[in-house]
C-alpha positions as CSV (number, residue, x, y, z in Angstrom):
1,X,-6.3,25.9,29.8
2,X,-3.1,25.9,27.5
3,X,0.0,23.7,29.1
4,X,3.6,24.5,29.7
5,X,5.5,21.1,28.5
6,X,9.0,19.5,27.4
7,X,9.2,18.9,23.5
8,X,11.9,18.5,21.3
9,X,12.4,21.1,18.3
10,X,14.5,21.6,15.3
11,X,15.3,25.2,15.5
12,X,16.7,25.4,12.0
13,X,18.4,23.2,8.8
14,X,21.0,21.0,10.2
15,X,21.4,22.2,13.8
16,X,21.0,20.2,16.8
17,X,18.2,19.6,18.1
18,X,17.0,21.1,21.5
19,X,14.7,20.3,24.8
20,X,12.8,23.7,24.9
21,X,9.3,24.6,26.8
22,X,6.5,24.5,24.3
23,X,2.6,25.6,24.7
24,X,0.1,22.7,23.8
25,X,-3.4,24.4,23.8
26,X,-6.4,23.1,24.9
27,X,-8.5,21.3,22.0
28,X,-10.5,22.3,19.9
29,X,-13.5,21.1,17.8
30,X,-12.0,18.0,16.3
31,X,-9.2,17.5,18.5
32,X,-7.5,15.9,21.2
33,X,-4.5,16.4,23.3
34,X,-2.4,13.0,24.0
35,X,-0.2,12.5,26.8
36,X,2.8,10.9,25.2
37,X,4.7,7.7,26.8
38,X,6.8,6.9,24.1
39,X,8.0,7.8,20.4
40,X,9.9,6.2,18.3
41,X,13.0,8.2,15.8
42,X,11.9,7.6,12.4
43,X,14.7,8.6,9.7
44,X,11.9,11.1,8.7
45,X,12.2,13.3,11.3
46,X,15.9,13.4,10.7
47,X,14.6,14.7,7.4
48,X,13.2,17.2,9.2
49,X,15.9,18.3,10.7
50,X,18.0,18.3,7.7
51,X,15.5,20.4,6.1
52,X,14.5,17.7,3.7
53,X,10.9,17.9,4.0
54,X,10.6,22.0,3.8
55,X,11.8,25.1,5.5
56,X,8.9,25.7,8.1
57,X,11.4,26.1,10.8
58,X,11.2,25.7,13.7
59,X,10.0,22.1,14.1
60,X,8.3,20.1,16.8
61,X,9.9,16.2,15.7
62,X,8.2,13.2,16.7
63,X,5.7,11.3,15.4
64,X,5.9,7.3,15.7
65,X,3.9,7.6,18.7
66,X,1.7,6.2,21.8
67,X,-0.1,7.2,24.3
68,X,-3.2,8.3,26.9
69,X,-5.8,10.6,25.5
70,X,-6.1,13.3,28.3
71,X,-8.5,15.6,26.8
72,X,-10.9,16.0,23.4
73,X,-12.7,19.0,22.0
74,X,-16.2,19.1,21.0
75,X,-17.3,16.8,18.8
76,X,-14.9,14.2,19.4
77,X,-16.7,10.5,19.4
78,X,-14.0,8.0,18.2
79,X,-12.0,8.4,21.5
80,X,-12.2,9.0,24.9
81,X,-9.5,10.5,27.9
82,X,-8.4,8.1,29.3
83,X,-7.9,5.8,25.9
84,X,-4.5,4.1,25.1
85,X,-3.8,5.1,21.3
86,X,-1.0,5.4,18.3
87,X,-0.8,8.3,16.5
88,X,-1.0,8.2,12.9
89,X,-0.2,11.0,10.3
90,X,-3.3,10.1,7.5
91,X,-6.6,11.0,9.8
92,X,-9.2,10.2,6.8
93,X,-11.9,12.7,6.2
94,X,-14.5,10.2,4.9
95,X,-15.6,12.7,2.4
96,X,-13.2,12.9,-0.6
97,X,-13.9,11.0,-3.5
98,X,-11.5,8.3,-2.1
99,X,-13.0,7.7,1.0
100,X,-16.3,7.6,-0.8
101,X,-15.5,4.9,-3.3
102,X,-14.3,2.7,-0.3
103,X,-10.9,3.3,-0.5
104,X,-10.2,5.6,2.2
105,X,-6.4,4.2,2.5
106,X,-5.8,6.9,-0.5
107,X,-8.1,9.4,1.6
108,X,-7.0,12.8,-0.6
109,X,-8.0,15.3,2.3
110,X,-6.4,13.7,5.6
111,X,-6.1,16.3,8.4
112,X,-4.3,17.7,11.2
113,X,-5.3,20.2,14.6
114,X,-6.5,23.3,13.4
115,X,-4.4,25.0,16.4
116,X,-1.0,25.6,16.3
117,X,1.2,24.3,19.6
118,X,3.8,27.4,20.0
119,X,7.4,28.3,22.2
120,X,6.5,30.4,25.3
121,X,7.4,33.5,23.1
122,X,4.7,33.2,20.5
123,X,6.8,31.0,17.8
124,X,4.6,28.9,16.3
125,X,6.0,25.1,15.8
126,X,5.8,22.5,12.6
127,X,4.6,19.5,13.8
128,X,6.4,16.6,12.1
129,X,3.8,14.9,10.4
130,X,0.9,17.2,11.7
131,X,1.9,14.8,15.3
132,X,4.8,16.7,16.8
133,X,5.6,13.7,19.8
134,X,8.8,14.1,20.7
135,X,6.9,15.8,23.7
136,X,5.5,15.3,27.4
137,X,2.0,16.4,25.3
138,X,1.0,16.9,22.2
139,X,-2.7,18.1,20.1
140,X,-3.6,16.2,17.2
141,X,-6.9,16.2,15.5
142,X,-8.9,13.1,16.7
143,X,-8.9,11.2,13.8
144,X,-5.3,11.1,14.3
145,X,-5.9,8.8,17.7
146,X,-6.8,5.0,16.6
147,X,-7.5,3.0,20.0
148,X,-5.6,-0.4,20.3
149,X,-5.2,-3.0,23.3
150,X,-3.8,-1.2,26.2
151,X,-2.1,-4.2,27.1
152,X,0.6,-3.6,24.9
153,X,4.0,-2.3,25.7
154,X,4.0,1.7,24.4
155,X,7.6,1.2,23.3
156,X,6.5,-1.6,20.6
157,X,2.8,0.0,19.7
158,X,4.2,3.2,18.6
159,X,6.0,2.0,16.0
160,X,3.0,1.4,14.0
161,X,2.8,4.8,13.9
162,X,4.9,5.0,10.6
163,X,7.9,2.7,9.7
164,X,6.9,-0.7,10.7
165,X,3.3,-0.2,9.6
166,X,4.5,1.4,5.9
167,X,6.8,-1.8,6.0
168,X,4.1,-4.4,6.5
169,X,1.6,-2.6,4.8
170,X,3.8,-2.3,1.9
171,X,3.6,-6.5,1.6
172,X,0.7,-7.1,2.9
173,X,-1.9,-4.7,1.4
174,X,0.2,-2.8,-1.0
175,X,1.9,-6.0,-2.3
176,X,-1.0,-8.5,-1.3
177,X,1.7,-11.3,-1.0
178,X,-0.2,-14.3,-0.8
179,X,1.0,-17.8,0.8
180,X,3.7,-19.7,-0.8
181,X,4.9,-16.6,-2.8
182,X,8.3,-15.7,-3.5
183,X,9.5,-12.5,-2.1
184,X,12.6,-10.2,-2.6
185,X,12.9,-6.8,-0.1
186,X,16.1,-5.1,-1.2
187,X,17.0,-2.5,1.8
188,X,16.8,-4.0,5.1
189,X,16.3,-0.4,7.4
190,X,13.1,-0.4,9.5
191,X,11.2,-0.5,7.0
192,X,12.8,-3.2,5.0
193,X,12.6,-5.5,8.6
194,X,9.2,-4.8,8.9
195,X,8.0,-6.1,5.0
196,X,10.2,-8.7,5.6
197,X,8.1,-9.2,8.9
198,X,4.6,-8.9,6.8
199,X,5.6,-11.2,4.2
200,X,6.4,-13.7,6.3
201,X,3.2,-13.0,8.6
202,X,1.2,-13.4,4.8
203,X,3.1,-16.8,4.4
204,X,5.4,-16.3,1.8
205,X,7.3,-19.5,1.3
206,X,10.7,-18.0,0.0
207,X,11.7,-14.2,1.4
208,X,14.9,-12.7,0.0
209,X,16.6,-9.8,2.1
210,X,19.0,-7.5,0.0
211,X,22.0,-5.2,1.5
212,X,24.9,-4.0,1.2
213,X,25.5,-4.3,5.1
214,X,26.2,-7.7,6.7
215,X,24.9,-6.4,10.1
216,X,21.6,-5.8,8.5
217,X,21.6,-8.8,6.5
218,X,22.0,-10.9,9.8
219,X,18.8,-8.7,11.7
220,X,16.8,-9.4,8.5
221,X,17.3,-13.3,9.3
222,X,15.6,-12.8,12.5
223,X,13.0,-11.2,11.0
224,X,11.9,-13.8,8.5
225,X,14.2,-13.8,5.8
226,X,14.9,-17.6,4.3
227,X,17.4,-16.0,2.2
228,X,20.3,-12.7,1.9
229,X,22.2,-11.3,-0.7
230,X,24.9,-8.6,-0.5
231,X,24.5,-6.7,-3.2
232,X,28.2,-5.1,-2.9
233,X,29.7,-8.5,-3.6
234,X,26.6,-9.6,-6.1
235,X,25.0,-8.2,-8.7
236,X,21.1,-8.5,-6.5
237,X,18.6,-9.4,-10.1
238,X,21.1,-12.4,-10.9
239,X,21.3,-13.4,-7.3
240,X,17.6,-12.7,-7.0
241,X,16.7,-15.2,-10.7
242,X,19.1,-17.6,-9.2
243,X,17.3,-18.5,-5.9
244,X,13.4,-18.4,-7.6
245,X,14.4,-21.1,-10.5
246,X,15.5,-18.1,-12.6
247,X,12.3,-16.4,-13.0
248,X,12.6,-13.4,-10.5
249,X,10.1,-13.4,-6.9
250,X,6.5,-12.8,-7.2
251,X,6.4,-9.2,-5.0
252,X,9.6,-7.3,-4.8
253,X,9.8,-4.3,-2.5
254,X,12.2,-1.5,-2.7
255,X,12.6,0.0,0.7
256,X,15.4,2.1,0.0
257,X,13.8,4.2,-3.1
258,X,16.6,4.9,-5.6
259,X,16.9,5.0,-9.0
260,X,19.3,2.1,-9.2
261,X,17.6,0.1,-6.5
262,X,13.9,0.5,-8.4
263,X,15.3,-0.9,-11.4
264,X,17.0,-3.5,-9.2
265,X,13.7,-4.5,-8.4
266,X,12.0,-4.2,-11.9
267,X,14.5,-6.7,-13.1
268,X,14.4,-8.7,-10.4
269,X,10.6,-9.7,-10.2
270,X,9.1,-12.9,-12.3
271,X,6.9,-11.7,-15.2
272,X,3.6,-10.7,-14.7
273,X,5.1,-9.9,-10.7
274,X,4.9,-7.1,-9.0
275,X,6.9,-3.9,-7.8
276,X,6.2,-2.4,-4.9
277,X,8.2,1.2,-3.9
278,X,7.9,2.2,-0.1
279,X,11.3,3.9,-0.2
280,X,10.4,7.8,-0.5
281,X,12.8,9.0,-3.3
282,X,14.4,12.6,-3.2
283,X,12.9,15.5,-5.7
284,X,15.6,15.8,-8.1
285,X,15.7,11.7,-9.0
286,X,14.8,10.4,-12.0
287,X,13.9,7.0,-13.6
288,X,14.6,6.0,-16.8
289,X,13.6,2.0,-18.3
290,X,12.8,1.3,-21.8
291,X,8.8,1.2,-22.4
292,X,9.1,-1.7,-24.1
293,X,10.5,-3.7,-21.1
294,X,7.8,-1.9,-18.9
295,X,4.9,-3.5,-21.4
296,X,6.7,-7.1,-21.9
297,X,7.5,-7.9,-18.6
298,X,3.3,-7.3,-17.2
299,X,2.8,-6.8,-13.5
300,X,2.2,-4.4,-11.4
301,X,4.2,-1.4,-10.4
302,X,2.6,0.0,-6.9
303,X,3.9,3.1,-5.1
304,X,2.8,2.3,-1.1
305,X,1.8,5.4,0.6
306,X,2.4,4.4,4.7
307,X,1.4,0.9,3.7
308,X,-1.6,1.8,2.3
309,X,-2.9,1.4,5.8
310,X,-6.3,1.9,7.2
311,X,-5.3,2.8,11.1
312,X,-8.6,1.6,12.4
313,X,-8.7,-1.6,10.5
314,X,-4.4,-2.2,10.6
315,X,-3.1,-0.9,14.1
316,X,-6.0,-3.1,16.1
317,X,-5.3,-6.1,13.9
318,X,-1.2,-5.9,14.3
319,X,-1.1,-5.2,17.9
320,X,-3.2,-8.2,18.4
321,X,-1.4,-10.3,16.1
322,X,1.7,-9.3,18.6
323,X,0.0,-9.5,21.9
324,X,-0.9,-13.7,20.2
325,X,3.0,-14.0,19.5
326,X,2.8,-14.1,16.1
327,X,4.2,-10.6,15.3
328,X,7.4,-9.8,17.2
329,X,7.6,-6.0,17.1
330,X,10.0,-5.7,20.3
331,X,12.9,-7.0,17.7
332,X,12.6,-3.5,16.1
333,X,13.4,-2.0,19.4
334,X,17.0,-1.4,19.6
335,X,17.2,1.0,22.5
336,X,14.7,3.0,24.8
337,X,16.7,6.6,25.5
338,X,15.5,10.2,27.3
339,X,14.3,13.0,25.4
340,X,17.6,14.6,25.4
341,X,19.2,12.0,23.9
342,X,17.7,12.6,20.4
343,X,20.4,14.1,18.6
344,X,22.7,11.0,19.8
345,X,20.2,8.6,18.3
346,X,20.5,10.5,14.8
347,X,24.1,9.4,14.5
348,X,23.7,6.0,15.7
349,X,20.7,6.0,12.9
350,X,23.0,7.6,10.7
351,X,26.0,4.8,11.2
352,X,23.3,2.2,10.8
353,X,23.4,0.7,14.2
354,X,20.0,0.9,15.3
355,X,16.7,-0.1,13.9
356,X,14.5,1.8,16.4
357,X,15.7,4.1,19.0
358,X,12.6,4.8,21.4
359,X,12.5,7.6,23.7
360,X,10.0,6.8,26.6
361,X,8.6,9.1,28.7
């Protein structure tokens, strides 16, 4: 039967959020409910919030999740209650033309619960993401549950949920950075920390971290960085040339997603490099660059779509990788809080002092 849970919503653009009571049905065919035990606050769901993404107020925000699989719906195979999983937001159908030509990373018909989690009135919620975690519970369609080592700490796991997997994914399978490759990340957010993390996991021999914040700059070290430039003191593409015998880095990534930071990283790369975007840009931007540069200088210019990851092949694979040692994802936790301390952890995200606040449950 339907539950009576704690979730966190966004009633409407720009207000604070709220800890209301929110129905999570039972599921159905296809789906399964997850208890959650921790979430992660991703800048998206502050875009959310802000009414960035679209006006299907009121929202249910969360989605950088972990947790227990407490109940499935017929049909369900993949996973079991009782199951320790992350959420991910691209469930692949294994149908679309994608998926059939063995790239099911670009899957073009990923899927949510058909069932809609509601307020005790009726209101029907907007799952961030199709996940909606900031909650005790939450239904997501099955293929939305990828099982991983339950050994690991929820806190860290979740985060592969979206930014640190789009982040690593953006270098390693996006950007295929190879060992001894040279390296540029301009943007050093999550996601900036965690390509900066993958290239160094791929063995890049020279990684270059890019900001305009000192603080970050210094957290980008830790994260594998051999190299930072401030771009509000240097102009990034000379700085960039200078440090890779003046030919530009092999893979550079943009993690911020700007106009002037894309052709930052056009003009930055060698020739016959590669560009790889993982910042999401706003509607209204535009690009300009003169054709001819875009056919003289070769390459590759990649758009990374949450690390062109494949959950069941990339989640497994990291989370062991961590559980070895050899990928610290508890340096992207900056704080663990309580569900009502969301809105608190938007302004610290918003002043730039946090990489990950986590809220545990």
């Amino acid at each position: 039967m339907a539950q009576e849970v704690r979730g966190v919503i966004a009633p409407g653009k720009n207000e604070p959020v709220r800890v209301e009571t929110i129905i999570v049905p039972d599921p159905g065919p296809g789906e399964a409910v997850v208890r959650i035990q921790a979430c992660g606050v991703c800048h998206t769901d502050l875009h959310y919030k802000q009414g960035g993404i679209n006006d299907d107020f009121p929202f249910l925000l969360g989605h950088e999740a972990a947790g227990i699989v407490e109940s499935v719906g017929d049909g369900v195979t993949d996973v079991t209650p009782g199951d320790f999983v992350i959420l991910n937001w691209r469930a692949v159908c294994g149908q679309c033309r994608a998926c059939l030509r063995g790239r099911p990373w670009y899957c073009f018909n990923t899927h949510n619960a058909k069932q809609k989690m509601t307020l005790t009135d009726g209101t029907e919620l907007s799952p961030a993401l199709g996940i909606g975690a900031f909650a005790d519970k939450t239904l997501v369609a099955a293929g939305q549950c990828t099982k991983v080592d339950p050994s690991v700490s929820p806190a860290v796991a979740g985060l592969l949920g979206c930014g640190v997997m789009a982040g690593i994914g953006a270098a390693i399978n996006t950007g295929a950075v190879g060992r001894g490759d040279s390296v540029a990340v301009i943007g050093c957010g999550g996601v900036g920390d965690a390509a900066i993390a993958g290239a160094r996991l791929a063995g890049a021999a020279k990684i270059i971290a890019v900001d305009i914040d000192d603080r970050k700059l210094s957290t980008a070290q830790r994260m594998g960085a051999t190299h930072t430039v401030n771009s509000r003191d240097n102009d990034p593409v000379e700085a960039i040339r200078a440090l890779t015998g003046g030919n530009g880095a092999d893979v550079v990534i943009d993690a911020v997603g700007r106009p002037e930071t894309y052709k930052q990283a056009f003009y930055a790369r060698d020739l016959a490099g590669t560009v790889v975007l993982v910042g999401v840009p706003t509607p209204e931007m535009k690009l300009e660059l003169p054709l001819l540069d875009v056919f003289g200088r070769g390459g590759a210019l990649k758009s990374s779509w949450y690390g062109d990851c494949l959950p069941s092949r990339d989640f497994p694979m990291l989370i062991d990788l961590h559980l070895q040692g050899r990928l610290d994802l508890d340096a992207f936790v900056t704080e663990t809080i309580a569900l009502d301390e969301i809105e608190k952890a938007f302004e610290r995200m918003h002043g730039g002092d946090v990489l990950r606040s986590v809220v545990l449950f």
